[in-house]
Backbone as CSV, one residue per row, in Angstrom:
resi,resn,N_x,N_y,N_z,CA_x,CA_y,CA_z,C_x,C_y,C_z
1,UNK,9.088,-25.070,7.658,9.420,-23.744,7.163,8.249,-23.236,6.344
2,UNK,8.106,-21.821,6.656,6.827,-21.683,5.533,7.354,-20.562,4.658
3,UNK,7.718,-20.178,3.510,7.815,-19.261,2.994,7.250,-17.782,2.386
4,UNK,7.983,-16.818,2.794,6.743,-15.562,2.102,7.168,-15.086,1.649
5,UNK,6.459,-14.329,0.979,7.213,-12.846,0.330,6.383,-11.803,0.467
6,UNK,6.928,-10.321,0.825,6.401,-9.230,1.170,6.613,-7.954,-0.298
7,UNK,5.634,-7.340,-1.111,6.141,-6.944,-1.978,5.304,-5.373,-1.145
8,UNK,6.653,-4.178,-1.536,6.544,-2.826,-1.107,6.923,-2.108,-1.665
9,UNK,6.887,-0.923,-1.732,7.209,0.427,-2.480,8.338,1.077,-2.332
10,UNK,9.276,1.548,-2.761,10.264,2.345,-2.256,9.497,3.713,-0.899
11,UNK,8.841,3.752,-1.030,8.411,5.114,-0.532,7.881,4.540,0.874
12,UNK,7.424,3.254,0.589,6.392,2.779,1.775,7.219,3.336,3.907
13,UNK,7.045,4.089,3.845,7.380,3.960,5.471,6.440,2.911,6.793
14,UNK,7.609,2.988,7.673,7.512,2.638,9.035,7.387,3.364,9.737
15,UNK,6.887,3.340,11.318,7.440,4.294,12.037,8.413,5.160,12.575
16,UNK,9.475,4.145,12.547,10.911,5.303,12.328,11.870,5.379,11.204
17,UNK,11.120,4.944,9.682,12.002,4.876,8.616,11.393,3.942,7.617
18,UNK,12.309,3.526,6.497,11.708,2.624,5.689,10.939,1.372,6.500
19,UNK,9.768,0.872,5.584,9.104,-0.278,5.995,10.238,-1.492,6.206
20,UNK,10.821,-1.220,5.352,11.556,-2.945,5.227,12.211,-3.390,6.421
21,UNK,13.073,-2.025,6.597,14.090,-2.154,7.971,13.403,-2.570,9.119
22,UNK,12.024,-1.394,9.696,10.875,-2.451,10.319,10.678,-3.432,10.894
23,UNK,9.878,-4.261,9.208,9.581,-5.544,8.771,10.754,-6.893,9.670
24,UNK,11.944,-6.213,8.792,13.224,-6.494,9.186,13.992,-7.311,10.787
25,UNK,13.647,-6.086,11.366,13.975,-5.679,12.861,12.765,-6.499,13.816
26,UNK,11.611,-6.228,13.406,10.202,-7.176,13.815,10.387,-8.620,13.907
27,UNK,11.113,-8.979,12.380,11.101,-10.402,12.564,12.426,-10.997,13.487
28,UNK,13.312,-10.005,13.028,14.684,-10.350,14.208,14.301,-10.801,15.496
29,UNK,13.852,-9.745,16.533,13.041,-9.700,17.726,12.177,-10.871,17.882
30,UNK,11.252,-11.338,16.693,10.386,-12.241,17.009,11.007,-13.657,16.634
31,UNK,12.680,-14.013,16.699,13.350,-14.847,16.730,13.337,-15.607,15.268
32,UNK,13.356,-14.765,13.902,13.060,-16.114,12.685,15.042,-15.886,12.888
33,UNK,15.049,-17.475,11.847,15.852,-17.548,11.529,17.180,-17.451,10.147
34,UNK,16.030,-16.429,9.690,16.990,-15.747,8.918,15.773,-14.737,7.931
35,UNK,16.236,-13.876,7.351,15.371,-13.247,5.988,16.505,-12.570,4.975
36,UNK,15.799,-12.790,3.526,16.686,-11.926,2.863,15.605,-10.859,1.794
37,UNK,16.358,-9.976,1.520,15.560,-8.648,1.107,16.671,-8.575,-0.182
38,UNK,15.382,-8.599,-0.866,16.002,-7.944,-2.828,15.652,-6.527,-2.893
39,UNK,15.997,-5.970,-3.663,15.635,-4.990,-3.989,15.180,-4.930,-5.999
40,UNK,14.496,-4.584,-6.414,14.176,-4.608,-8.098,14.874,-3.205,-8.591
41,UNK,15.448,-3.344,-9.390,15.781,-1.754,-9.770,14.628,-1.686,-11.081
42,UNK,14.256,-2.444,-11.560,13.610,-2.835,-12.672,12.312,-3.953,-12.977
43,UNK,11.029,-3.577,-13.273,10.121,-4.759,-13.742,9.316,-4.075,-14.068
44,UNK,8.355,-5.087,-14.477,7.029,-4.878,-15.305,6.065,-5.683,-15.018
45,UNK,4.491,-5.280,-15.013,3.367,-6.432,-14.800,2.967,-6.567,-13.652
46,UNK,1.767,-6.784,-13.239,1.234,-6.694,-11.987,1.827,-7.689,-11.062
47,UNK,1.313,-7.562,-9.913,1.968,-8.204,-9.125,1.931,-9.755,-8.396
């Protein structure tokens, strides 16, 4: 297993909509076996 994390913008788009959904839908198709998506309502400090 290798782990990642993808950090994005609220604003960031895709081609037909938010990036994440995308991101999302990309990895579905390309068979992973699972992802989960946070959302921050809140933070501080670079990244």
């Amino acid at each position: 297993m290798l782990p990642a994390q993808i950090f994005l913008d609220e604003g960031d788009e895709g081609p037909n909509g938010p990036l994440y959904e995308y991101i999302l839908r990309y990895l579905m198709k390309g068979g992973l076996k699972g992802a989960t998506l946070y959302r921050a309502d809140f933070g501080f400090g670079s990244r």
